[in-house]
GUMARSE-153411 format. One line per 2 residues: number of its first residue (from 1); for each residue x, y, z of N, C-alpha, C. Coordinates in pm, 1 decimal. Example, Ala and Ser with C-alpha at 12.3 -4.5 7.8 and 13.67 -1.06 7.14 Angstrom:
2
1> 1319.0 -569.0 780.0 1230.0 -450.0 780.0 1320.0 -330.0 780.0 ~ 1285.0 -225.0 708.0 1367.0 -106.0 714.0 1290.0 3.0 787.0;
***
This chain:
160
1> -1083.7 1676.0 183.5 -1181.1 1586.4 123.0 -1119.4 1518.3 0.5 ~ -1185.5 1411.8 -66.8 -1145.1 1293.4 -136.7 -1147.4 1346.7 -270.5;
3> -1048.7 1359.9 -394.2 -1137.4 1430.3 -496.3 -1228.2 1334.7 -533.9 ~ -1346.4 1355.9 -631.7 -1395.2 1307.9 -689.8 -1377.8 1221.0 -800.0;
5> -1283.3 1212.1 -875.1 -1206.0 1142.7 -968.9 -1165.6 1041.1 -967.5 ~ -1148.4 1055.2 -785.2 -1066.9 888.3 -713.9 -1176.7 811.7 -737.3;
7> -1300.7 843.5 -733.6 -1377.0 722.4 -733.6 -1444.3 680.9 -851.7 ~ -1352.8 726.0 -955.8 -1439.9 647.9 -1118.9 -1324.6 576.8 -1123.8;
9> -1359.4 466.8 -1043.6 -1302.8 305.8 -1116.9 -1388.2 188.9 -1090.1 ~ -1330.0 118.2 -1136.3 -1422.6 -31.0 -1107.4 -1513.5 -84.8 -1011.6;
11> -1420.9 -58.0 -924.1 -1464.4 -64.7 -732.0 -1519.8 41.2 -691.8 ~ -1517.9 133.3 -743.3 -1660.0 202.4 -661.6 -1751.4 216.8 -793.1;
13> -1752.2 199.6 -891.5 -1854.9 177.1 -1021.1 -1965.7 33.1 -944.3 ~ -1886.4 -61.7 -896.7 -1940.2 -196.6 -806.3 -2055.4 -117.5 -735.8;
15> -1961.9 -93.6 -607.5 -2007.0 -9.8 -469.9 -2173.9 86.7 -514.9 ~ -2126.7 144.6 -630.7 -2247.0 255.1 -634.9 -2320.3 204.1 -674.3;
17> -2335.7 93.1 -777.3 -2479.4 -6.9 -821.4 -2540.3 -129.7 -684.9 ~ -2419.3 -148.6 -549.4 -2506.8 -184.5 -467.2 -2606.2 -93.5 -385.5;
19> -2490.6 25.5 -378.7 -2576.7 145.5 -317.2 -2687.5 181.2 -386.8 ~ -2732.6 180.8 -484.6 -2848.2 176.8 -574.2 -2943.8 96.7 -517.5;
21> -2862.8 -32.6 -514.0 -2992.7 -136.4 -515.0 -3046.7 -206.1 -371.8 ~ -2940.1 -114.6 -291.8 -2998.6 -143.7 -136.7 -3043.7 15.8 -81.4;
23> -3057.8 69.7 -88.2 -3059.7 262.9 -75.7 -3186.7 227.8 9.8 ~ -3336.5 198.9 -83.0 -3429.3 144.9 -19.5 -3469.6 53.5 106.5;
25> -3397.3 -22.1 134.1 -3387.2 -74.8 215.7 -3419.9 -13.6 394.9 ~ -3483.9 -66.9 469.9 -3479.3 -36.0 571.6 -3304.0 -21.6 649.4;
27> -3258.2 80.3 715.0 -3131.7 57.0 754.8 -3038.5 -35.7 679.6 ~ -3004.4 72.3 560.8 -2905.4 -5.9 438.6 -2760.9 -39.1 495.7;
29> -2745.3 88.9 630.2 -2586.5 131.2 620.0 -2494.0 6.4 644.0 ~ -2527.5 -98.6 671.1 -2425.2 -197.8 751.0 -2461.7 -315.2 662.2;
31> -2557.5 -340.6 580.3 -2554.9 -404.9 453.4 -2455.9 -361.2 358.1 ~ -2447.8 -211.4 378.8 -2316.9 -170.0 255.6 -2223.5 -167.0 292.9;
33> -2164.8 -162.3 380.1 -2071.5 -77.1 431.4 -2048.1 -300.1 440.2 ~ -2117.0 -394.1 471.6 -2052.4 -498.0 466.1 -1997.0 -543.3 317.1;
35> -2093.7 -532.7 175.4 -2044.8 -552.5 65.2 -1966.1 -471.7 5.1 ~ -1964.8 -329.8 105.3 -1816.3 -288.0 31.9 -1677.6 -323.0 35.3;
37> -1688.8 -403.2 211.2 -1535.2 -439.8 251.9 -1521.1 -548.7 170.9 ~ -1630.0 -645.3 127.8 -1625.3 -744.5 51.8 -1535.6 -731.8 -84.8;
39> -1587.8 -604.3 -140.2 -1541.7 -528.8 -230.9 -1391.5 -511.4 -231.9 ~ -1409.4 -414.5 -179.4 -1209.8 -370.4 -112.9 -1130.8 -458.0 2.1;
41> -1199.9 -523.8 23.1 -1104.7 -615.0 122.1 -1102.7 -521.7 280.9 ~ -1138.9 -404.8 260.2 -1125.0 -355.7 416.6 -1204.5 -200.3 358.6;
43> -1211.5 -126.4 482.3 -1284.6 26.8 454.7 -1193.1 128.6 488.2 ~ -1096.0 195.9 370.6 -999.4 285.7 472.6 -1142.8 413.1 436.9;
45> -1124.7 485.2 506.1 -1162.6 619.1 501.2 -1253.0 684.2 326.6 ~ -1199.0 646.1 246.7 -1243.9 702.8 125.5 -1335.6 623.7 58.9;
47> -1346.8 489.2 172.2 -1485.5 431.4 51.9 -1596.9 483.3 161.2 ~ -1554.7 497.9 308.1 -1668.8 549.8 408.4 -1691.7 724.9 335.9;
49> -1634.3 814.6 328.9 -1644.4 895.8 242.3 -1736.9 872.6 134.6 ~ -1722.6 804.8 13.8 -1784.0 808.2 -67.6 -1938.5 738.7 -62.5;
51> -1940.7 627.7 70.1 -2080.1 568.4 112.4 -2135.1 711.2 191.9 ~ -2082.4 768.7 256.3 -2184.0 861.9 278.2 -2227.5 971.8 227.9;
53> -2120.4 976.8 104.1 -2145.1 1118.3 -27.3 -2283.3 1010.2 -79.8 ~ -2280.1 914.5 -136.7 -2338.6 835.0 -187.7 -2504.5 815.2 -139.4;
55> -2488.1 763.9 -8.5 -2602.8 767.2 41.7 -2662.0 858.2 118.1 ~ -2593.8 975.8 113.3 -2646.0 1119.3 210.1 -2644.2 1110.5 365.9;
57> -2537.2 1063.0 420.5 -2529.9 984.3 531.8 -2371.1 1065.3 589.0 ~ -2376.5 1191.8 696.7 -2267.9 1224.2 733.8 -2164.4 1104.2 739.4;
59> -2045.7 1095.5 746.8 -1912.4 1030.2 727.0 -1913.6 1018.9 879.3 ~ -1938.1 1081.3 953.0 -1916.3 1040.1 1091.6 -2017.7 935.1 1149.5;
61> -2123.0 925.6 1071.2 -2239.0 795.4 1131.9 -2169.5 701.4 1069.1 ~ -2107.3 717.0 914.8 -2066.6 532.4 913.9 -1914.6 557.6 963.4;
63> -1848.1 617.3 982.2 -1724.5 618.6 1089.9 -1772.5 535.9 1229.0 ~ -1865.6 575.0 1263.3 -1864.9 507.2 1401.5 -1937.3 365.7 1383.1;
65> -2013.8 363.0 1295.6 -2067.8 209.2 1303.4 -1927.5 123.0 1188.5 ~ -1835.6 142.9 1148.9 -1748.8 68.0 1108.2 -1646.9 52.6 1222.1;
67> -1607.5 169.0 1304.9 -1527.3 127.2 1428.5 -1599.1 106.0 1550.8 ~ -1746.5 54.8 1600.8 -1850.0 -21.4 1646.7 -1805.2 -148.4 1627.0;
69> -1862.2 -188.4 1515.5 -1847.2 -354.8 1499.1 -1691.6 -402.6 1440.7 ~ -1659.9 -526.6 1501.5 -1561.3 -595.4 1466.5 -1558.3 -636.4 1356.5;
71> -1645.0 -663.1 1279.6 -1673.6 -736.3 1188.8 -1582.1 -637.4 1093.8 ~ -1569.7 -519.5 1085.7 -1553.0 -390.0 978.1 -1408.5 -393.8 1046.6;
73> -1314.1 -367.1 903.1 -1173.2 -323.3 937.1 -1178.2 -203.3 830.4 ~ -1078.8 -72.8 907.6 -1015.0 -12.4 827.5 -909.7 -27.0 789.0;
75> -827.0 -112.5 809.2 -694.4 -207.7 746.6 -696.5 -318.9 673.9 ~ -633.3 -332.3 588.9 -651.1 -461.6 500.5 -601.5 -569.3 602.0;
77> -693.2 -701.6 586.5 -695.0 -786.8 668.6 -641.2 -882.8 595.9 ~ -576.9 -1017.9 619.2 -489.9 -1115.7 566.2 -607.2 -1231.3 515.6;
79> -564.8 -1293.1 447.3 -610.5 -1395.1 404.6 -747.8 -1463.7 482.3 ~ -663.7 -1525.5 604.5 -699.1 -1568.3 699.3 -713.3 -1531.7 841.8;
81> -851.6 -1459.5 884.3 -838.3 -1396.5 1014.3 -839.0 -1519.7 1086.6 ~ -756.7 -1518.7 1248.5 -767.2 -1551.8 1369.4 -798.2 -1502.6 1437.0;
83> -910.3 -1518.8 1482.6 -1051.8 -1522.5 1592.9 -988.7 -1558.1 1718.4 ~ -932.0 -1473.1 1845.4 -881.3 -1556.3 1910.6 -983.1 -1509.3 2042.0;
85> -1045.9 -1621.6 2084.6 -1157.7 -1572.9 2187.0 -1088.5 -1592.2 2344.4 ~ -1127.5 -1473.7 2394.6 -1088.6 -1409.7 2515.5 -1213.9 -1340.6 2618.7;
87> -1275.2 -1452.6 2615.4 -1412.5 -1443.3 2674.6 -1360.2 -1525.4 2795.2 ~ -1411.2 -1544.6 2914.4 -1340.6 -1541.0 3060.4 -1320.4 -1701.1 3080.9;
89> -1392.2 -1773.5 3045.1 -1372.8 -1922.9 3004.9 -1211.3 -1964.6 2941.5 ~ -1181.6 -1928.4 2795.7 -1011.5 -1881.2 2714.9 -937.2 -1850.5 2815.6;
91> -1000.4 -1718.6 2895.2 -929.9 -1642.7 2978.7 -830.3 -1716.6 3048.5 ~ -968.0 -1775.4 3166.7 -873.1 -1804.0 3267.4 -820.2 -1956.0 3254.1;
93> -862.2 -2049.8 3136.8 -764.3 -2140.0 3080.4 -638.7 -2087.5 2989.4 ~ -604.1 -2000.0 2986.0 -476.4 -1986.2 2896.8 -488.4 -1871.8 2814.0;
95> -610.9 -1808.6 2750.5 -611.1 -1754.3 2626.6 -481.9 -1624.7 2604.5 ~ -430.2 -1563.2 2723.6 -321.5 -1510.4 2721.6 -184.3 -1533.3 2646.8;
97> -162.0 -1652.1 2726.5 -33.2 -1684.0 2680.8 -55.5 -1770.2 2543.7 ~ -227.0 -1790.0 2493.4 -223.9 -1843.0 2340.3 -185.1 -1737.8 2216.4;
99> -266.7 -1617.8 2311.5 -194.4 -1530.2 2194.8 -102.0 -1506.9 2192.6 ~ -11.5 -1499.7 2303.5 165.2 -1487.1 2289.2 260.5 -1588.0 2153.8;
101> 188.5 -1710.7 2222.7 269.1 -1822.8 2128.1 162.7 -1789.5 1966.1 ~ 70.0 -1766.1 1950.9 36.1 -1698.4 1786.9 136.9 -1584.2 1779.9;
103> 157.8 -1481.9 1854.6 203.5 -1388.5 1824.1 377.2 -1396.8 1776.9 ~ 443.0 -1516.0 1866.7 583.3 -1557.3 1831.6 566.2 -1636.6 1684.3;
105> 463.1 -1731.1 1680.9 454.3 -1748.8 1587.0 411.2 -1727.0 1421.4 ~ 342.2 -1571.7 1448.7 307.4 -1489.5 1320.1 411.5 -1407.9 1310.6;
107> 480.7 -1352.5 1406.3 581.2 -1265.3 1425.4 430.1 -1143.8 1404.1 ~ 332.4 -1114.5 1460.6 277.9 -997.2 1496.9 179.3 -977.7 1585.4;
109> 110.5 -869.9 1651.0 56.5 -854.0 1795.7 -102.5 -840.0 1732.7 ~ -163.9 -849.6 1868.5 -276.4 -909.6 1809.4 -337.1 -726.5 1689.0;
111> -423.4 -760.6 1637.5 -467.3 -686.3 1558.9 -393.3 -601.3 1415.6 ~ -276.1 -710.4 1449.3 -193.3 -659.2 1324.8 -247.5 -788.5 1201.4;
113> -179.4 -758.2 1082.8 -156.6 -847.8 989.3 -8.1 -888.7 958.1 ~ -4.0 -1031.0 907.9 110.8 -1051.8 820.3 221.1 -974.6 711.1;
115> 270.9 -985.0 739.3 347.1 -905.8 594.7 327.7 -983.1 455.6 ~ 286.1 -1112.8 483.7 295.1 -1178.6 346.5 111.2 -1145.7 326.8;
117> 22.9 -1088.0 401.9 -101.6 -1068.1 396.5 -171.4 -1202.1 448.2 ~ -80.6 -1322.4 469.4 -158.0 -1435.7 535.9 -273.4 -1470.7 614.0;
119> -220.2 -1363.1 718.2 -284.5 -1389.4 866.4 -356.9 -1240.7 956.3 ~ -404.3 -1249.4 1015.3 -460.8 -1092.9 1046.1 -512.3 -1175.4 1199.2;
121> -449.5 -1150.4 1302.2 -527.7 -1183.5 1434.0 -595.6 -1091.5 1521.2 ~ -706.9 -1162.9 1557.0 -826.4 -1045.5 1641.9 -845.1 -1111.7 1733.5;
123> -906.7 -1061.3 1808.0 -954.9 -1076.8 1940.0 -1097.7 -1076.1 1928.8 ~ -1203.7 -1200.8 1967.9 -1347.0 -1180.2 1980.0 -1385.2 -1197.3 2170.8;
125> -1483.1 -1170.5 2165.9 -1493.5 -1186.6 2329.1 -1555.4 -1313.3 2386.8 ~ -1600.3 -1455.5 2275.8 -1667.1 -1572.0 2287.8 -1714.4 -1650.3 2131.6;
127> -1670.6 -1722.3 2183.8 -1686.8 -1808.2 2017.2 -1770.1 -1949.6 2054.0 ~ -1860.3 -1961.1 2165.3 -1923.0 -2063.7 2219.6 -1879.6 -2181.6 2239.6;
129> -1734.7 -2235.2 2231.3 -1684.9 -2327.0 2277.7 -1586.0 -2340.7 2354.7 ~ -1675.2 -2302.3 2492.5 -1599.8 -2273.1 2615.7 -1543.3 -2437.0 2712.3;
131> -1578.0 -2564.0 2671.0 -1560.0 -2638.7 2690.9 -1447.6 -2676.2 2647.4 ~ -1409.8 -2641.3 2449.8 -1268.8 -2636.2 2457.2 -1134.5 -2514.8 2467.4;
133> -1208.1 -2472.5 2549.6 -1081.0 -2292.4 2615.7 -941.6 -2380.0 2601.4 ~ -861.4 -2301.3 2592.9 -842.4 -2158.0 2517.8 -872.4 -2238.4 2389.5;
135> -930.0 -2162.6 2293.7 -996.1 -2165.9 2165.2 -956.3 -2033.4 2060.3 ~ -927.7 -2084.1 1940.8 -928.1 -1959.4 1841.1 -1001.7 -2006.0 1690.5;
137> -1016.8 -1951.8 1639.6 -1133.8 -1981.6 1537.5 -1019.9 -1902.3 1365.2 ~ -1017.1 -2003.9 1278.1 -1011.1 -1978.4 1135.7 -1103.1 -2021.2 1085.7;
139> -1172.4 -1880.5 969.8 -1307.7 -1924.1 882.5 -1371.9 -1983.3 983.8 ~ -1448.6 -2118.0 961.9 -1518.6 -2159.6 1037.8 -1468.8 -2265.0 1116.0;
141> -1382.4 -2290.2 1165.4 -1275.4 -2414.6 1209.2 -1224.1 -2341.1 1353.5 ~ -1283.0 -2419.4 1455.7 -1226.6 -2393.6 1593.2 -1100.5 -2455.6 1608.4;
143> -984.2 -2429.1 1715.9 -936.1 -2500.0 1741.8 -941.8 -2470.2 1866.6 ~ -907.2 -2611.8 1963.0 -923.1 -2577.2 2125.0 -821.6 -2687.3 2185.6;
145> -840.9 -2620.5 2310.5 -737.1 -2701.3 2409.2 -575.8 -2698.9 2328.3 ~ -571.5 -2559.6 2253.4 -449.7 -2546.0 2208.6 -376.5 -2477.7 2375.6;
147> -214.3 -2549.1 2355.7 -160.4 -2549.4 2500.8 -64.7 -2552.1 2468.3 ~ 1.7 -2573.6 2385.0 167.6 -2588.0 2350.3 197.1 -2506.4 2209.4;
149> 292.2 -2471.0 2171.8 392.0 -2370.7 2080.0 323.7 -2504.7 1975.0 ~ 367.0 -2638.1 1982.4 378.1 -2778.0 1878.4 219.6 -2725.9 1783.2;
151> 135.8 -2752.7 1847.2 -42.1 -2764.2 1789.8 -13.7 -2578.7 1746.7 ~ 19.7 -2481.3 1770.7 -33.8 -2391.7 1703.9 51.0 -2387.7 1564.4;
153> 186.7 -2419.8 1588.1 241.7 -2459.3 1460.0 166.1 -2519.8 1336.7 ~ 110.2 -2626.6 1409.5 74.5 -2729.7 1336.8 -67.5 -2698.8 1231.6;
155> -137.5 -2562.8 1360.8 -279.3 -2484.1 1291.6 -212.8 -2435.9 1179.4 ~ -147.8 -2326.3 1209.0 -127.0 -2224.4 1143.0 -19.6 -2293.2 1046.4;
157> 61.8 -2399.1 1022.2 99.7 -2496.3 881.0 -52.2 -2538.0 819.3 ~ -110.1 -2547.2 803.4 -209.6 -2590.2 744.6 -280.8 -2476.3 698.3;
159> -285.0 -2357.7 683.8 -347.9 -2265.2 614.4 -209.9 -2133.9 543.6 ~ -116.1 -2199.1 548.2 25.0 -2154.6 486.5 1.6 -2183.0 355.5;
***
């Protein structure tokens, strides 16, 4: 277990005044457990620890609803996630070999991050713009009918 000590700093001094002020709440856990990653940038193990010392909530219920949803990383995620949708539309236009050419071109496989912390690519299963397959999504910015090595360059120069 975590000592206790680890968690008198700033970031969980944060964490415990949201846990305060959402506790009440109908089904708080995924309200916090979202402003904590906000917090730390990702959830390794010791802030899920301390949300469920915190909110009286075994470590194994928010263990599984942080590795449940996509949305929740226990790895620090890059700057900029890529959303790369692989919903059967992507699929069977290309979305394969799109992640290959991201992947030559991040130099990493999907669900890794950057080394410079840039980039972090995921996999979603539909991003509703199946008209332009294969499709991958930064922040809120689709791109589609990406098909060549040239255009993903050209994405991924623009958030460098």
């Amino acid at each position: 277990m975590t000592p206790s000590n680890q968690f008198d700093n700033a970031l969980y001094e944060r964490l415990r005044a949201v846990i305060a002020e959402k506790k009440d709440l109908q089904n708080p856990v995924i309200e916090v457990l979202r402003i904590a990653q906000e917090i730390f940038g990702y959830l390794p193990i010791e802030v899920q620890e301390f949300i469920g010392r915190e909110m009286n909530i075994p470590v194994s219920k928010i263990y599984g609803i942080v590795t449940f949803y996509n949305f929740f990383s226990m790895k620090p995620r890059g700057k900029h996630i890529i959303n790369v949708c692989l919903g059967t539309a992507c699929f069977v236009k290309g979305a394969p070999r799109l992640v290959q050419m991201l992947s030559d071109e991040l130099g990493i496989a999907m669900g890794e991050t950057t080394p410079d912390g840039l980039f972090t690519m995921s996999a979603v299963r539909c991003v509703g713009a199946c008209s332009l397959a294969p499709v991958f999504v930064i922040g809120e910015e689709a791109f589609g009918r990406v098909e060549n090595k040239d255009k993903v360059k050209q994405v991924i120069n623009q958030f460098r």
